[in-house]
C-alpha positions as CSV (number, residue, x, y, z in Angstrom):
1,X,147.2,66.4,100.2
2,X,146.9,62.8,98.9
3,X,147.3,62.4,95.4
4,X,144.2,60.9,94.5
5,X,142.6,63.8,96.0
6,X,144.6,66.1,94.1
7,X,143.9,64.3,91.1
8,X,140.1,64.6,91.5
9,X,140.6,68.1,92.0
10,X,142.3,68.7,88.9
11,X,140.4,66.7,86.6
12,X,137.0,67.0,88.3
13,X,136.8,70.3,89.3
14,X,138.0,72.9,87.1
15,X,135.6,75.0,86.2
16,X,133.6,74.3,89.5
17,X,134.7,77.6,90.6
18,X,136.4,80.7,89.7
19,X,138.6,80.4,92.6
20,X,139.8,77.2,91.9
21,X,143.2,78.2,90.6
22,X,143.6,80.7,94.0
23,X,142.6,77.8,96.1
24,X,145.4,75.3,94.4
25,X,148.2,78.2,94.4
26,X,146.9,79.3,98.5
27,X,147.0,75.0,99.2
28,X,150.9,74.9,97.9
29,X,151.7,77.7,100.0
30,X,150.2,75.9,102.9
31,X,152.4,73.1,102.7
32,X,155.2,74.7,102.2
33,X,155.1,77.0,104.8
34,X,153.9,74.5,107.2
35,X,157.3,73.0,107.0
36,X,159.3,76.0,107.9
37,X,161.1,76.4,111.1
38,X,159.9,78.7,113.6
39,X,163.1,80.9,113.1
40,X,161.9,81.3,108.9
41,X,158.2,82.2,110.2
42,X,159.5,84.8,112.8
43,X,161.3,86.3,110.3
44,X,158.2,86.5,108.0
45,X,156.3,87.9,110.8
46,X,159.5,91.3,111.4
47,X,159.2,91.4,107.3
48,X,155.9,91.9,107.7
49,X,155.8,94.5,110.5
50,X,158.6,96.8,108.7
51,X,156.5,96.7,105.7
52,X,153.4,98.2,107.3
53,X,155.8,100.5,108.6
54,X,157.1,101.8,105.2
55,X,153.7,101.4,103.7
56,X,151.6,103.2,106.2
57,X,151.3,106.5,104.6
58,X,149.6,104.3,101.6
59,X,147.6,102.6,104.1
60,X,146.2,105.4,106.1
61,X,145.1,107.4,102.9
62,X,143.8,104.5,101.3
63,X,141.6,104.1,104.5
64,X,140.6,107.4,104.7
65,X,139.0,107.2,100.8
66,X,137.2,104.2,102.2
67,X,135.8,106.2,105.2
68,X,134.8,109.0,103.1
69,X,133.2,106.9,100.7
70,X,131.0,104.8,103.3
71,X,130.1,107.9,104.8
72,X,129.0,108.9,101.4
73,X,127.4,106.0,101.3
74,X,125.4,106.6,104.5
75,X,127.4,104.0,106.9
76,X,126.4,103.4,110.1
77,X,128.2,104.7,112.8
78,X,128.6,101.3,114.3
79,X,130.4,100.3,111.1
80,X,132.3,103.2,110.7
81,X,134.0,102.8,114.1
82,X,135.1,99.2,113.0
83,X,136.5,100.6,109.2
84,X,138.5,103.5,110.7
85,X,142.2,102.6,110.7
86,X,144.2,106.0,111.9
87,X,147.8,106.1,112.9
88,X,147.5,105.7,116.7
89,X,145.6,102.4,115.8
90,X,147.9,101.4,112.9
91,X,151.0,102.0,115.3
92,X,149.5,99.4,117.7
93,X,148.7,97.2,115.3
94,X,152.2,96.8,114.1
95,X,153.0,96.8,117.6
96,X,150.5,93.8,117.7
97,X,152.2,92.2,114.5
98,X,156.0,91.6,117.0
99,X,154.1,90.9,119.6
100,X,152.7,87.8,117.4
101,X,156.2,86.9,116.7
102,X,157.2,86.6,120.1
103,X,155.0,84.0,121.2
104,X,155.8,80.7,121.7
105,X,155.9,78.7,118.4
106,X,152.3,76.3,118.7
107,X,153.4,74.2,115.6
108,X,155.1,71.2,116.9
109,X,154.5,71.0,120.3
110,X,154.3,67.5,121.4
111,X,151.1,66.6,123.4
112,X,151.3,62.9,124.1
113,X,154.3,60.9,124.0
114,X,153.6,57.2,124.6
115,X,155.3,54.0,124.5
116,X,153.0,51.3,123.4
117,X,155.3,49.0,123.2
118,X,159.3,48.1,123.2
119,X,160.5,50.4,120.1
120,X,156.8,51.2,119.0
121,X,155.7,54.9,119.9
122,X,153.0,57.3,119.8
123,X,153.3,61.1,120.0
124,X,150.7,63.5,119.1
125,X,152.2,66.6,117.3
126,X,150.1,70.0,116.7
127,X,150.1,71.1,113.2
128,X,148.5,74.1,111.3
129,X,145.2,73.8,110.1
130,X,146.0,74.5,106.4
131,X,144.4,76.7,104.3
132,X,142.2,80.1,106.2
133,X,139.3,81.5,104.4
134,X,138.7,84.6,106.9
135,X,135.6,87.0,105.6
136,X,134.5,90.1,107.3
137,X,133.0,93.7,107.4
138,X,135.3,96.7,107.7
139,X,137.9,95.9,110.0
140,X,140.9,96.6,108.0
141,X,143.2,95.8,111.1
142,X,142.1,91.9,110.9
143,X,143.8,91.8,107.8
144,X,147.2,92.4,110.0
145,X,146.0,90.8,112.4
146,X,144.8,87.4,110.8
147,X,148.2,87.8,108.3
148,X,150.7,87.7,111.3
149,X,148.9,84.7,113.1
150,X,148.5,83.1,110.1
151,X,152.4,83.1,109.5
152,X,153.3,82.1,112.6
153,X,150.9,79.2,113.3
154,X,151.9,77.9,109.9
155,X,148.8,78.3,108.0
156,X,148.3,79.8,104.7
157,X,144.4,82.6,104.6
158,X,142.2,83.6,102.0
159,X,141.3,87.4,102.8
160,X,138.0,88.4,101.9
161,X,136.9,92.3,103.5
162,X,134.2,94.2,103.3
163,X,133.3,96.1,100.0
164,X,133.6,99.7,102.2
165,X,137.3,98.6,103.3
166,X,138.4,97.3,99.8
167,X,141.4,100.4,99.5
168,X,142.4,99.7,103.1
169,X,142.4,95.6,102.8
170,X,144.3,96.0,99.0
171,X,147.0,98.6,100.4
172,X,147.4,96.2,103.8
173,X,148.1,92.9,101.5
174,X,150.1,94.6,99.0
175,X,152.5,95.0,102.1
176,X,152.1,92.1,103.4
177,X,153.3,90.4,100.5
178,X,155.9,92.6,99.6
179,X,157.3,92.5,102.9
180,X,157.1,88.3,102.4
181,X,158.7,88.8,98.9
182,X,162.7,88.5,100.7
183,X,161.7,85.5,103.4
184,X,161.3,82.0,103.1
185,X,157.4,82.4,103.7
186,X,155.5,82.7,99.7
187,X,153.5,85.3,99.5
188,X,151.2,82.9,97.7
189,X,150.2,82.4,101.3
190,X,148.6,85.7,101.9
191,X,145.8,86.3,99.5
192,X,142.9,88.9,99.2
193,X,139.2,88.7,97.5
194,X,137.3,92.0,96.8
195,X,134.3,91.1,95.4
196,X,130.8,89.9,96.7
197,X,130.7,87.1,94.4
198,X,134.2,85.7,95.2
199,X,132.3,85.4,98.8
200,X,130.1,82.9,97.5
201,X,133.0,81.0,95.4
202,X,135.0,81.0,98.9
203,X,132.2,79.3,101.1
204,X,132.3,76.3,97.9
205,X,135.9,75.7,98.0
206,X,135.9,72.9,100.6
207,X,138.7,70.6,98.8
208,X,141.2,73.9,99.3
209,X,140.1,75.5,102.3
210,X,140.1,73.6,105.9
211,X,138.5,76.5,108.2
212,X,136.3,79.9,107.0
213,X,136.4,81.8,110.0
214,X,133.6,85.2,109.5
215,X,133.7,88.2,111.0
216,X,130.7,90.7,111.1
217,X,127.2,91.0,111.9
218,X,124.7,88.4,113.0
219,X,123.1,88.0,109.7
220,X,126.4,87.7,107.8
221,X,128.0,85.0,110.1
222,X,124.2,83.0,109.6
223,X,124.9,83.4,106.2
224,X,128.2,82.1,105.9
225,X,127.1,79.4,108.4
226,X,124.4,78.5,106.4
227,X,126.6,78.5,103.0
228,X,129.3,75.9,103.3
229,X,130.5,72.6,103.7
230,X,133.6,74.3,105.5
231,X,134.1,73.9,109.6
232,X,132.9,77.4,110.7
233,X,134.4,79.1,113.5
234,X,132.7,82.6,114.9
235,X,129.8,84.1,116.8
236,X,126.6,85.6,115.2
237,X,125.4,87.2,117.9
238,X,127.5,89.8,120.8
239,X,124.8,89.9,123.5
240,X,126.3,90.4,126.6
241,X,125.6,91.4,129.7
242,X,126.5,92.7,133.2
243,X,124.6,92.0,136.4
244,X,125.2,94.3,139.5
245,X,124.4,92.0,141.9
246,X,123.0,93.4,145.6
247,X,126.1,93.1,147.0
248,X,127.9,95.4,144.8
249,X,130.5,98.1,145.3
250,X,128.5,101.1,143.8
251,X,131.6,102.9,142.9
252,X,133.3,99.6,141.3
253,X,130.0,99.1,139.6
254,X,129.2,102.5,137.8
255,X,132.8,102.9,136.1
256,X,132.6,99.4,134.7
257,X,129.1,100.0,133.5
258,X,130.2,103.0,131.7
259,X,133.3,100.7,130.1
260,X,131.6,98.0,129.2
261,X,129.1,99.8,127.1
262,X,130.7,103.2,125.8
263,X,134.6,102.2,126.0
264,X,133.7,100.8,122.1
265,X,129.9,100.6,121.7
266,X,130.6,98.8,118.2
267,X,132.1,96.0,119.7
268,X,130.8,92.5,119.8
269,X,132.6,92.3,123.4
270,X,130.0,95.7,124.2
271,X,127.3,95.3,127.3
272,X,123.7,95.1,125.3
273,X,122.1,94.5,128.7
274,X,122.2,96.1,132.4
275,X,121.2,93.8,134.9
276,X,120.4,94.8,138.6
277,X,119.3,93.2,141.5
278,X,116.4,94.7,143.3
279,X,118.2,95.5,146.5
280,X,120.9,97.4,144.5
281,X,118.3,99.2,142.4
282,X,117.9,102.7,143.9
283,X,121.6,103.4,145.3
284,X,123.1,102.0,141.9
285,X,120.5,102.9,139.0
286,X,120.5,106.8,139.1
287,X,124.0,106.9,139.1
288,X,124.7,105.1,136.9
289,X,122.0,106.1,134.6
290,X,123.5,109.7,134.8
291,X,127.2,108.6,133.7
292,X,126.0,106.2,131.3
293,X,123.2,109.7,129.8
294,X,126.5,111.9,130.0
295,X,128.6,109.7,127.6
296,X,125.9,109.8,125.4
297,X,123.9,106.3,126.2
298,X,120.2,105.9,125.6
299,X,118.7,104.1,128.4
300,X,115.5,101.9,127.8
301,X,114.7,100.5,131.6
302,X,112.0,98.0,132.2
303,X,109.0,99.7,134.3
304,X,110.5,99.2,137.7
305,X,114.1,100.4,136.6
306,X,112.2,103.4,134.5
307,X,110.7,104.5,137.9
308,X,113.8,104.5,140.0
309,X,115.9,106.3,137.5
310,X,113.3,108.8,136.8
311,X,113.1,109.2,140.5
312,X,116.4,109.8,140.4
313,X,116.1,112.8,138.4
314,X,116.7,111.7,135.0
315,X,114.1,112.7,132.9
316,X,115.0,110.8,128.7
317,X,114.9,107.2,129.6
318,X,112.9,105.1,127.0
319,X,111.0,102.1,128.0
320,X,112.3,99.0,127.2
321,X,110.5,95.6,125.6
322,X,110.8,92.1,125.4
323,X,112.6,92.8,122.3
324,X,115.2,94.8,123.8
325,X,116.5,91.6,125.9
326,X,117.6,90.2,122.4
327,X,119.0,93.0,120.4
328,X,122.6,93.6,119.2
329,X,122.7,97.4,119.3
330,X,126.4,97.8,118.6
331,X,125.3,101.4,119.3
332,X,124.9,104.0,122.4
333,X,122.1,101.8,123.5
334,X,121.4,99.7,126.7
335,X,118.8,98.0,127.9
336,X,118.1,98.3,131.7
337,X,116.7,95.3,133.7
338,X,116.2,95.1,137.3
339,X,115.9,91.2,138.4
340,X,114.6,90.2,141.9
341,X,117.6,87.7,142.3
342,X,120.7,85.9,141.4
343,X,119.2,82.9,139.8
344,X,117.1,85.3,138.0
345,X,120.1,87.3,136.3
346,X,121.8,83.8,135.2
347,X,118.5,82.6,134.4
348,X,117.8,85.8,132.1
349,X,121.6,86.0,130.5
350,X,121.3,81.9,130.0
351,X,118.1,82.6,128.2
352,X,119.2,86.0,126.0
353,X,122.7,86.0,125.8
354,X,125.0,84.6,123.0
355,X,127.3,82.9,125.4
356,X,130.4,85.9,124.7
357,X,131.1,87.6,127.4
358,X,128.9,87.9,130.8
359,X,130.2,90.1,134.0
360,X,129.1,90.3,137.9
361,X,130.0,93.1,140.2
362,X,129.5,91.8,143.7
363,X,131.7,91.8,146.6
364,X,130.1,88.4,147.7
365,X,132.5,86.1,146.8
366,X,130.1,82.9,146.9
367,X,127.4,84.8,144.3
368,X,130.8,85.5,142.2
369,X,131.3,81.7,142.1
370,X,127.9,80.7,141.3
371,X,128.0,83.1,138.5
372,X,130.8,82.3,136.9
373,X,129.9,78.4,137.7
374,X,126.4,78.5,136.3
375,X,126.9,81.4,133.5
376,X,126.9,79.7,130.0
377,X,129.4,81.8,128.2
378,X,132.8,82.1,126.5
379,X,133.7,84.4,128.5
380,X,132.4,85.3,132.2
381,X,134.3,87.6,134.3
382,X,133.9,89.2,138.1
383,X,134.4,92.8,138.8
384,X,135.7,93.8,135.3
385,X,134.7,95.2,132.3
386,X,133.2,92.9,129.5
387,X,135.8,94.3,127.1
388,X,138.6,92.8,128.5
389,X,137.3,89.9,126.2
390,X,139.9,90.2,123.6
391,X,143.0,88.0,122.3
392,X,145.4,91.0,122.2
393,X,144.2,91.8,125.9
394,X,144.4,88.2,127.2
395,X,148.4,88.1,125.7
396,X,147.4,86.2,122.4
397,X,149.2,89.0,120.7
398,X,146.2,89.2,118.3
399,X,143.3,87.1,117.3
400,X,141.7,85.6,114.2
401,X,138.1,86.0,115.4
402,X,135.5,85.2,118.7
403,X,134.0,82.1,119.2
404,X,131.0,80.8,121.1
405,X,130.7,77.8,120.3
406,X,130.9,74.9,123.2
407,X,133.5,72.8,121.1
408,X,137.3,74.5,121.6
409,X,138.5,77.0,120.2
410,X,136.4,79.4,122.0
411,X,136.6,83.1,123.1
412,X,139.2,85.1,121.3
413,X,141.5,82.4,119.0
414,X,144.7,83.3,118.9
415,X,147.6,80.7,117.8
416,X,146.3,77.6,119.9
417,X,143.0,78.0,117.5
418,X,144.7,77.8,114.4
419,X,146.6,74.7,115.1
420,X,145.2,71.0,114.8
421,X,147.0,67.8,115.6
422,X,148.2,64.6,114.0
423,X,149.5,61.6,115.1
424,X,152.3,60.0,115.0
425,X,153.6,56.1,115.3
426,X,157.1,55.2,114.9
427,X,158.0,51.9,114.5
428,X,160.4,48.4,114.3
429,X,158.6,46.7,112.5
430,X,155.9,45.7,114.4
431,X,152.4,43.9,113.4
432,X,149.0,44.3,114.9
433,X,148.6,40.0,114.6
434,X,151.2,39.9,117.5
435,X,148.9,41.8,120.1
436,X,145.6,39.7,118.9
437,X,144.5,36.2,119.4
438,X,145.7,33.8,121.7
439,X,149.0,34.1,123.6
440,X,148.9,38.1,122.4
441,X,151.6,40.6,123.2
442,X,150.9,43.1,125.8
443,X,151.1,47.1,125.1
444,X,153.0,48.9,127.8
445,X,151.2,52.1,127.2
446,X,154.0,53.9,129.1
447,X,154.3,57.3,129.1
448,X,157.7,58.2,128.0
């Protein structure tokens, strides 16, 4: 930080909000542990792994207070699934937390490295974004996760959970930082919020905090979107969608179907819409209606779909609206829409989705190609579930959040997301009068 800009802070600014002193302490932190070497923040990140280990009794009870609270409360089940932390997922978290540590360090990395002229030269380093202001609904385990990418990427985070995870998120930090109480890495570096107001204080601290990254549902991530100054990075909507195209496998299709919606129907990676082609209609429909019914699914078909899959002996289907086409269920819903072509499946998921996560099943390789050519998503995948979409599953070791936006990051952001760039010119010196005007020296922009 410059110091005139500190300066204004200081003077100016106090009292602008309550936060102000977290922001300042979380901002020193930054820089300090932006400096460390990648052997200081790997030893952070195993300090913080055996301290969830010693600490999960503590964490798993405090959980399950929250959970009996929300359900007290009246909770959906959709946000329920997302607050439970129990010890098979706590175990893999941890797991998550080395796996973090094992990556390959992204701050430093050199990305150009130019000569532009005889002892003057250019290199563009990646550095950590700063200071993290993550906010999000349930989903205790993004507080690990977000902590151990955090620490390694070099950035310092501003927690701020969900009121109905506030035992889970306080037990979770108070780990973390006593785990980064014997390493080089200040816990100053890891802090939590638990209040609803400190959520709007967060969104106004845009001299402390580079990036808010939200986590939650639609209308929450329009919120925070429509409350800062602060870069947001995230998704409001998980719409996504799979087409079974004509050329299908029927018995690839149905299992994926059944995955993509009921593997974790919460999920913002979850199917909301079933497309299928006409000529793939009445061989795949029924069957797949039946699993999809037996795991519990409510199906609402278009009229055509309705009539094959009631023909197909399946007698509790609901009919579906326009509405359906754009709704975030996050539940044991799907909508059902059978579409005359491939152009008209791109054309509908171009139209309705929330450029996540789009699937084919086909096994014409060309109408693969145009799908995932034409398909304007994040994510868009052939012959696979839609909840492979994930930074633990695509090796990140964990991720910070989802993006859709076109910019980079997008998808799951994992480490390379939470690193920026500077550059770098290293000189003799050198003046820019010598290469300007008449009888100017040339650059030798050479690539060293």
């Amino acid at each position: 930080m410059s110091a005139s800009r500190e300066h204004e802070t200081s003077d100016d600014a106090k009292g602008h909000s309550g936060l102000e002193d977290v922001g300042r302490r979380t901002r020193a932190a930054a820089l300090q542990l932006s400096a460390l070497p990648t052997s200081a923040r790997n030893e952070a990140i195993e300090a913080i792994a055996a301290a969830l280990e010693e600490a999960a009794p503590a964490i798993l009870a405090a959980n399950l207070a929250d959970r009996e609270a929300a359900e007290a409360d009246g909770i959906s089940s959709s946000l329920y699934s997302r607050l439970k932390l129990d010890e098979t997922k706590l175990r893999g978290e941890i797991a998550g937390v080395r796996d973090v540590g094992r990556l390959p360090d992204p701050v430093g990395a050199r990305q150009i490295h130019r000569e532009l002229d005889e002892g003057l030269v250019l290199e563009r380093l990646a550095v950590p974004v700063g200071v993290l202001g993550v906010i999000f609904e349930a989903r205790p385990d993004a507080v690990i996760q977000i902590s151990s990418l955090a620490v390694k990427s070099g950035n310092a985070v501003i927690l701020k959970g969900g009121r109905e995870a506030v035992r889970s998120c306080q037990a979770i930090v108070a780990a973390v930082r006593r785990g980064l109480e014997g390493t080089a890495v200040s816990p100053e570096a890891i802090q939590l919020l638990t209040t609803r107001e400190e959520t709007v204080e967060l969104l106004k601290l845009d001299r402390w905090v580079d990036l808010i990254i939200p986590r939650g549902s639609n209308s929450f991530v329009r919120f925070v979107q429509d409350n800062t100054r602060i870069p947001v990075l995230g998704h409001a909507d998980g719409i996504c969608h799979l087409y079974v195209d004509a050329a299908a496998d029927i018995a690839t299709a149905v299992p994926i179907a059944v995955d993509s919606k009921v593997q974790y129907p919460a999920a913002c990676n979850a199917i909301e819409t079933l497309l299928v082609h006409r000529d793939a209609a009445v061989a795949f429909l029924p069957a797949a209606g039946t699993a999809l019914q037996e795991a519990g699914v409510t199906v609402r078909a278009d009229e055509e779909a309705h009539a094959i899959l009631i023909a197909g002996g399946l007698d509790d289907v609901e009919p579906a609206t326009v509405d359906d086409w754009s709704t975030e269920y996050s539940d044991l819903i799907l909508a059902v829409h059978v579409v005359e072509s491939l152009d008209a499946a791109i054309g509908h998921i171009n139209t309705y989705g929330s450029r996540h996560t789009e699937a084919i099943v086909t096994e014409d390789q060309a109408a693969a190609d145009t799908f995932l050519a034409r398909v304007d998503s994040a994510g868009v995948f052939h012959n696979c579930s839609t909840r492979f979409s994930d930074g633990f599953r695509y090796g990140f070791g964990a991720e910070v959040g989802i993006s859709t936006q076109k910019l980079p990051p997008r998808g799951p952001v994992g480490l390379e997301g939470l690193v920026t760039y500077k550059y770098v010119v290293r000189g003799s010196g050198q003046i820019v009068a010598t290469y300007s005007g008449d009888g100017a020296r040339s650059f030798t922009h050479r690539e060293l």
